[in-house]
Every structure is written in structure tokens, then in C-alpha cells.
C-alpha positions as CSV (number, residue, x, y, z in Angstrom):
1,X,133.8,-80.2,-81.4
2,X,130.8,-78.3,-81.0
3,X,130.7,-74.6,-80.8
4,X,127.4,-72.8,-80.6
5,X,127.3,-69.4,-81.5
6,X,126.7,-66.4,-79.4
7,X,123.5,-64.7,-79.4
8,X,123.7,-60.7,-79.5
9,X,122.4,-60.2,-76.3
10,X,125.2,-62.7,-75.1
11,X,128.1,-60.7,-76.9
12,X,126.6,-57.4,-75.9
13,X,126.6,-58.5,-71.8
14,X,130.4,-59.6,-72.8
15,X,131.5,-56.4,-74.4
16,X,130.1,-54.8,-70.7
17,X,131.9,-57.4,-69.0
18,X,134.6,-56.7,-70.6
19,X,134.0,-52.8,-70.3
20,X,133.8,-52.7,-66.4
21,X,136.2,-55.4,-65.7
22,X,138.9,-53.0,-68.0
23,X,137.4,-49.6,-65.2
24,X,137.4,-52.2,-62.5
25,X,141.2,-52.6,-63.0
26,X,142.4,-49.6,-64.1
27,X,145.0,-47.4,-61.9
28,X,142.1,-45.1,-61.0
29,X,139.9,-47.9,-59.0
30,X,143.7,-49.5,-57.5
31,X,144.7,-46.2,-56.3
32,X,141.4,-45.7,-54.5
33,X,141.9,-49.5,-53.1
34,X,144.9,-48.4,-50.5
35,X,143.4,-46.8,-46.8
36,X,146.6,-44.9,-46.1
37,X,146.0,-43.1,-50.0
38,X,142.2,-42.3,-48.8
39,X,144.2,-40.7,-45.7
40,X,146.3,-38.6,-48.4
41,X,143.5,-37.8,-50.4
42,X,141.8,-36.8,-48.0
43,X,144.3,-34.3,-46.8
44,X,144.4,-33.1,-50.1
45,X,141.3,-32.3,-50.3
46,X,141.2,-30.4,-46.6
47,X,144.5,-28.6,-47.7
48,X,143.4,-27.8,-51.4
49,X,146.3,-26.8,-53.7
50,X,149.1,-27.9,-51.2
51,X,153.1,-29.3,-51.1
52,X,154.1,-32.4,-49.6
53,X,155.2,-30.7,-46.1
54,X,151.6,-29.0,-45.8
55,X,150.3,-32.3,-46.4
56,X,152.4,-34.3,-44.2
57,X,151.5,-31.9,-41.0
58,X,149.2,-33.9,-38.5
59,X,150.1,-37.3,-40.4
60,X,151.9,-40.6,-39.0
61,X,153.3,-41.4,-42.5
62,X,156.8,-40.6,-43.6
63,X,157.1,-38.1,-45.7
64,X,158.1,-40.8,-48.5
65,X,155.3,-42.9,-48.1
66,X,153.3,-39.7,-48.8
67,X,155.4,-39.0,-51.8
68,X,154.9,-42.1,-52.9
69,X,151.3,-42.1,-52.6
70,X,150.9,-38.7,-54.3
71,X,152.4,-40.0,-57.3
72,X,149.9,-42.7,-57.6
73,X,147.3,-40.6,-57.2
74,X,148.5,-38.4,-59.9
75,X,149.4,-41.2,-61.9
76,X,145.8,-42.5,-62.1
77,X,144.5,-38.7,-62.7
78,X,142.7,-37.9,-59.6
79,X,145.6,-34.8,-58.3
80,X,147.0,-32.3,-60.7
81,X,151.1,-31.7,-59.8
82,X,152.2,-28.4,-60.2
83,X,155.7,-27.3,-59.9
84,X,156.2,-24.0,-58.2
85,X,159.9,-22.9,-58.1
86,X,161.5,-25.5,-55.3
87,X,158.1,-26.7,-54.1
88,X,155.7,-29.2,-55.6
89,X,152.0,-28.5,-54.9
90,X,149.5,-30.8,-55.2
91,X,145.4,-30.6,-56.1
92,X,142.4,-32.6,-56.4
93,X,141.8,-32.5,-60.4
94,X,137.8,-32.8,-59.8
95,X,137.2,-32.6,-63.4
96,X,138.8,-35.9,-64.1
97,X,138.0,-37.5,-61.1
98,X,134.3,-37.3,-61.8
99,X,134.6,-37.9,-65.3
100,X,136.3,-41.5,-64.1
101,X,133.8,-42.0,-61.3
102,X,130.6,-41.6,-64.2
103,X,132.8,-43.9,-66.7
104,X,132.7,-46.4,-63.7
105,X,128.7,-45.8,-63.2
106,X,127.7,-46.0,-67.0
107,X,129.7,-49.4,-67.5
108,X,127.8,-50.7,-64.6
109,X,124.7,-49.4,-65.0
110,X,125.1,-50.7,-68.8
111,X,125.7,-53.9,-67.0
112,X,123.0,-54.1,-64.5
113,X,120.4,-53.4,-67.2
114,X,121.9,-56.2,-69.5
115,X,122.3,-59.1,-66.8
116,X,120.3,-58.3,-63.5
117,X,116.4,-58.1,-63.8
118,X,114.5,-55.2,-62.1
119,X,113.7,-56.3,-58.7
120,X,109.8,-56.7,-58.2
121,X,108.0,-54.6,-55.7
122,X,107.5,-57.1,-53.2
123,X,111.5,-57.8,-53.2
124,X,112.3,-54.5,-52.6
125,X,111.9,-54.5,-48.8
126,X,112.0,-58.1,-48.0
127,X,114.2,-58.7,-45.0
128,X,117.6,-58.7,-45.1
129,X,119.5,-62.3,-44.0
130,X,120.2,-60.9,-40.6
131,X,116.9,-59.7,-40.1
132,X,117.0,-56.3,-40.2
């Protein structure tokens, strides 16, 4: 059995593999994956610090569903919950949510510089496969 060892540059572009596959995954990225959270998110964002019968107004999901999707959102740190005698309000937490949004960016940037070679001029604005 053979086993060749890794060079540096081949455990470095693993450890950023490894690095954005973990932010790739991770309950942030999965929360942002599901259209009718957008939808919530989005109202969120319109309604600003809000409860879940604010939110629901204007929206074809039960109010359950929109429960349910507030909780994941809170859940991977993109809303703040705030508790507010009988009502629960809800908010963007903007602080986080960019702070998880750079993470993402500087794994892959780390990436892209370890494993993907700058494109040369010429490359830049070849035509695309359909031809535009």
C-alpha cells in the first residue's frame, strides 16, 4: 500500500474545502434554501420588528407554517425573537446576518484563490455557450 503524502498547498485547499463545505451546510445557508422562508423573510424585513399576525397579513400560509418558519430563521440567527407580554415580535438581526453572509464570502474567496486560476483577459468576455 502506497500512500503519498500531501503537499501543503494540497492540505491548505482541504482545510478550505472543508471550511466552506462546514458554511455551505450549516442552518444559516438551509434556512435561506426554502422559497416560502424568503417569502417570510421578506415580510419581515417590510414589517420590521413585527408578531406573527402582522406578519401573516397579505400571506397564503397558515399561520403555523409561518411559525414554523420563523423559528428556523431564528434558529440559524438571521431574526431576533422578542417576547412582549402575550405577543412575540420578530426582527431581522442584520448584525449577524452579515456577519454569516462575509464568513460565507471569505471561505470562498479563500477557496477560489487556492484552486481556481485568475481568468486571463481574453477569457473574460469570451461568449457565453448560448451565445450571448
Amino acid at each position: 500500500m502506497t500512500s503519498r503524502s500531501k503537499s501543503n498547498s494540497e492540505k491548505r485547499k482541504d482545510l478550505a474545502i472543508d471550511a466552506l463545505n462546514q458554511v455551505l451546510d450549516s442552518k444559516f445557508l438551509t434556512a435561506l434554501a426554502e422559497p416560502s422562508r424568503i417569502e417570510v423573510l421578506k415580510q419581515v424585513i417590510r414589517h420590521g420588528k413585527a408578531d406573527i399576525s402582522e406578519l401573516s397579513e397579505g400571506m397564503s400560509l397558515d399561520r403555523s407554517v409561518i411559525s414554523r418558519h420563523l423559528g428556523i430563521l431564528q434558529e440559524a440567527g438571521i431574526l431576533i425573537r422578542e417576547k412582549q407580554g402575550k405577543h412575540v415580535l420578530y426582527q431581522l438581526d442584520p448584525g449577524r446576518a452579515v456577519q454569516k453572509f462575509k464568513m460565507i464570502l471569505n471561505h470562498l474567496e479563500e477557496l477560489v484563490a487556492i484552486c481556481c486560476p485568475p481568468l486571463e483577459p481574453n477569457q473574460i468576455h469570451s461568449k457565453r455557450p448560448n451565445g450571448n
